[in-house]
C-alpha positions in Angstrom: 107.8 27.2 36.1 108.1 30.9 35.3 104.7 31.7 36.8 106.4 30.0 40.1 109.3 32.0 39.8 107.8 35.2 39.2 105.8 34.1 42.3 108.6 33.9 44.6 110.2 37.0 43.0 106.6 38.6 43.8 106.9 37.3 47.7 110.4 37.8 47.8 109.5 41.7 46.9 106.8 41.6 49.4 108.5 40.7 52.2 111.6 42.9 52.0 109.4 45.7 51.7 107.8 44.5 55.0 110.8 44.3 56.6 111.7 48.3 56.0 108.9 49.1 57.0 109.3 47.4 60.4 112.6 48.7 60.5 111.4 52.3 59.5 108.3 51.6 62.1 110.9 51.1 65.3 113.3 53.8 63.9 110.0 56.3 64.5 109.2 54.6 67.7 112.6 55.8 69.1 112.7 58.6 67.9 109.2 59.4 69.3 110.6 58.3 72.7 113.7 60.4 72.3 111.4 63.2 71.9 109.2 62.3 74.8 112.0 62.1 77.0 113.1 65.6 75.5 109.9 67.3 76.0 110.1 65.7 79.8 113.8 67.3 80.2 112.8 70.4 79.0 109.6 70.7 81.0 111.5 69.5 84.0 114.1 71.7 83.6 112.0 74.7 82.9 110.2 73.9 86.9 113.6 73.3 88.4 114.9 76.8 86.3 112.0 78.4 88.3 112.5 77.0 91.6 116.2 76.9 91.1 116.7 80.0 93.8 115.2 78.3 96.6 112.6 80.5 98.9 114.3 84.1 97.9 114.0 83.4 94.2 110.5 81.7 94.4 109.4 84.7 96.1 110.8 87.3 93.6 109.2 85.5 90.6 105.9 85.9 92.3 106.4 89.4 93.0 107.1 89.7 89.1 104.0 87.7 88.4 101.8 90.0 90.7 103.4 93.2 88.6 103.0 91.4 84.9 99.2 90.8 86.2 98.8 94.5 87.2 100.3 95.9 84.4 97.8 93.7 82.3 95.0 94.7 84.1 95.9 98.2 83.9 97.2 98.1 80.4 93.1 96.5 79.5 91.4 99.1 81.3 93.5 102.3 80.4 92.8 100.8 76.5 88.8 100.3 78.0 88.4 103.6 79.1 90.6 106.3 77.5 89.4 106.9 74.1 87.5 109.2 72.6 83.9 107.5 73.2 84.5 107.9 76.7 85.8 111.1 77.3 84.5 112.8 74.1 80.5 111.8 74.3 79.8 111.9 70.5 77.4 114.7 69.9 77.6 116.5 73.3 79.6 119.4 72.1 76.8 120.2 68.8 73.9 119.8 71.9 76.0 122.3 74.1 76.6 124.9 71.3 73.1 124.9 70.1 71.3 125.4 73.8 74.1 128.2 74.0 73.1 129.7 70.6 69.3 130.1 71.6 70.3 131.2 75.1 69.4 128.0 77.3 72.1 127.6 79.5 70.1 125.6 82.3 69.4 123.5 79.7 72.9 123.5 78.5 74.2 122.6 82.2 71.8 119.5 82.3 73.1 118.0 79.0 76.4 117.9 80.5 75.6 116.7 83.9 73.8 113.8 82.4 76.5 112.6 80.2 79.5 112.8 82.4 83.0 112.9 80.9 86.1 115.0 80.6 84.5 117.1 77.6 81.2 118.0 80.0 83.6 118.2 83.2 85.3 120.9 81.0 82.1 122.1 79.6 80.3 122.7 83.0 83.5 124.7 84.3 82.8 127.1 81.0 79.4 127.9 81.7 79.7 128.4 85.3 82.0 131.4 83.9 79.5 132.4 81.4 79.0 136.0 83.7 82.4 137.3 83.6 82.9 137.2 80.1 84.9 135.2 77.3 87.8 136.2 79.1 86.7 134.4 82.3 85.2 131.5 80.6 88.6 130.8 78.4 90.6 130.9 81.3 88.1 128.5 83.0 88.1 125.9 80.4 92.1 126.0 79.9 92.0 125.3 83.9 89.9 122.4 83.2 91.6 120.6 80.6 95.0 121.0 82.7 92.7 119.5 85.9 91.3 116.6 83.7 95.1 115.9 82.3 96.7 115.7 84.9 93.9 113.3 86.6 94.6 111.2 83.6 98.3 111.3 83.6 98.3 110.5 87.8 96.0 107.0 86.3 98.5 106.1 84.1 101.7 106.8 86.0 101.5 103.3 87.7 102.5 101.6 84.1 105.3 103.7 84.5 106.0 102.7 88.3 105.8 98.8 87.4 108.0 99.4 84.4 110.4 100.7 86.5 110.4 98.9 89.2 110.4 95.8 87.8 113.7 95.8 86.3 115.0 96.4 90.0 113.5 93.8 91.2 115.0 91.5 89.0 118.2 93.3 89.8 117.7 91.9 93.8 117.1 89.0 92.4 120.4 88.8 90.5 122.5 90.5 93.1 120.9 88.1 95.8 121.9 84.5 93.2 125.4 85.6 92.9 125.2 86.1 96.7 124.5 82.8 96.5 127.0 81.1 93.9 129.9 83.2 95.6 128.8 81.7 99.1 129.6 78.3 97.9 132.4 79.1 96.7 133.4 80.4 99.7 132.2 77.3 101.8 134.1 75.1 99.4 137.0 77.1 99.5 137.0 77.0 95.5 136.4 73.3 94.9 132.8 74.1 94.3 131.8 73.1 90.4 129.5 74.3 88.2 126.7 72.1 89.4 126.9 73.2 92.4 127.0 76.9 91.1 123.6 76.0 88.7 121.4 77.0 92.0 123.0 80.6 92.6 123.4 81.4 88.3 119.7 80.1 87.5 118.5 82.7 90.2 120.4 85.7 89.0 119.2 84.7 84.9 115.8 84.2 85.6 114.8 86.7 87.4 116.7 89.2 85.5 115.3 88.0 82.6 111.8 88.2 84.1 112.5 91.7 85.3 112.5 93.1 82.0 110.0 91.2 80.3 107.9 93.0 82.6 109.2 96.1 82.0 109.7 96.1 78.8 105.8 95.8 77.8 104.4 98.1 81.1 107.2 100.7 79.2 105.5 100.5 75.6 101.8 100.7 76.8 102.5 103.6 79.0 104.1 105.6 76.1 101.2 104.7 73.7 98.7 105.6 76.5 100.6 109.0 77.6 100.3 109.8 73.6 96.6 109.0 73.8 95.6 111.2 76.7 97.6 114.5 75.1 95.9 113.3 71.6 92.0 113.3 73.5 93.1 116.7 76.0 93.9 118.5 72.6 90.8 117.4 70.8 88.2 118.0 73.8 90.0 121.6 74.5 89.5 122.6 71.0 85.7 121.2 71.2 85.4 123.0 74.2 86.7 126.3 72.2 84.2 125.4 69.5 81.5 125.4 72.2 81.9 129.1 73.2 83.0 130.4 69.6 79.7 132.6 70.1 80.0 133.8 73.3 83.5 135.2 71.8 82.2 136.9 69.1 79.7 139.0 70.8 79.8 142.5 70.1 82.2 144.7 72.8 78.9 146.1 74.5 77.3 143.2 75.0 80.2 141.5 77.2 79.6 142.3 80.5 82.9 143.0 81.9 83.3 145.7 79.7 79.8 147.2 80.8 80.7 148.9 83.8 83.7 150.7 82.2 81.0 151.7 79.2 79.6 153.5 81.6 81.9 154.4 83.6 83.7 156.4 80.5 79.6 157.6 79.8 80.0 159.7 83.4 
């Protein structure tokens, strides 16, 4: 008898633990399908947020897409090609200084034409000079730099452009929705709700809010890049000095603007 009852006490046990876990099994089921239909909402609502603005608003979130993906391409290749690598060739300026040293400047003109870059663009405008003197040759390289500078900041200017026109653009885009929520009031004469206001209001949030999340980004990058090119102008320039640190200690008789007034005093 007691192994009996401890038997049915056993199966008793058994099956009231079955029973919360069925009941725990469909409280996760519906739950899971509360979440499903959740996740459906939201993705729904985040398409119907988008197309919310009708034909004007679709069109302005593209024209913020085509800017994001510009300022990403641009952002990629200012990162890609402005650094010191490229426009400080490592070991170029050493080459340039020693050909100079043991007075090959053919040779010296070749290096730098081979290896292309802002340092030899600088370079070759130096040596070209090399005739009339340091004076002639400092006021060629300073030339260069500002040339090579400015060609860099004119590259980077269009992150600025995007960063600012993006915000206006989401600014149409805003002015255009309340256009839109106002006209129905109008047509309603003031009876119009708030669903029937959603179309105009999504318009004017979204693409304000997209208008700046491009900006914002285009902004940043273009400051950090800015900062970059000064950074690499400075360090090439003073290269470039290091290059024709010779030729600006030569003796006064050997630089040959001052050779004709030599001998002019000599008469």
């Amino acid at each position: 008898m007691k192994h009996l009852q401890r038997l049915a006490s056993a199966l008793m046990i058994i099956g009231c633990m079955a029973a919360a876990c069925q009941g725990q099994a469909g409280r996760d089921a519906n739950t899971d399908v509360a979440v499903g239909r959740d996740v459906s909402a939201a993705e729904s609502g985040l398409f119907e947020i988008v197309f919310a603005g009708g034909w004007i608003g679709f069109l302005i979130i593209m024209l913020l897409l085509a800017l994001s993906m510009t300022a990403a391409y641009l952002v990629f290749e200012h990162f890609m090609t402005i650094r010191s690598g490229e426009l400080m060739p490592s070991g170029l300026d050493s080459e340039v200084r020693d050909l100079l040293a043991e007075g090959h400047v053919a040779d010296a003109e070749s290096a730098c034409r081979n290896r292309p870059s802002f340092l030899s663009f600088v370079l070759l405008h130096g040596l070209s000079e090399m005739d009339g003197g340091w004076s002639a040759v400092e006021k060629a390289l300073e030339d260069a730099t500002a040339e090579q500078s400015a060609r860099l900041f004119r590259k980077i200017e269009y992150l600025s452009v995007i960063g600012n026109i993006a915000p206006m653009v989401g600014l149409l885009g805003t002015v255009t929705g309340m256009i839109l929520a106002f006209q129905r009031v109008a047509t309603t004469q003031g009876t119009a709700g708030a669903a029937e206001l959603a179309e105009g209001i999504y318009q004017a949030l979204v693409t304000t809010v997209g208008g700046l999340i491009v900006a914002i980004p285009s902004l940043g990058a273009f400051a950090i890049i800015r900062n970059r090119v000064d950074q690499l102008a400075a360090e090439t320039a003073y290269a470039a000095q290091r290059v024709f640190a010779p030729l600006k200690k030569r003796p006064r008789e050997q630089d040959p603007q001052r050779l004709p007034l030599r001998q002019a005093g000599g008469k």
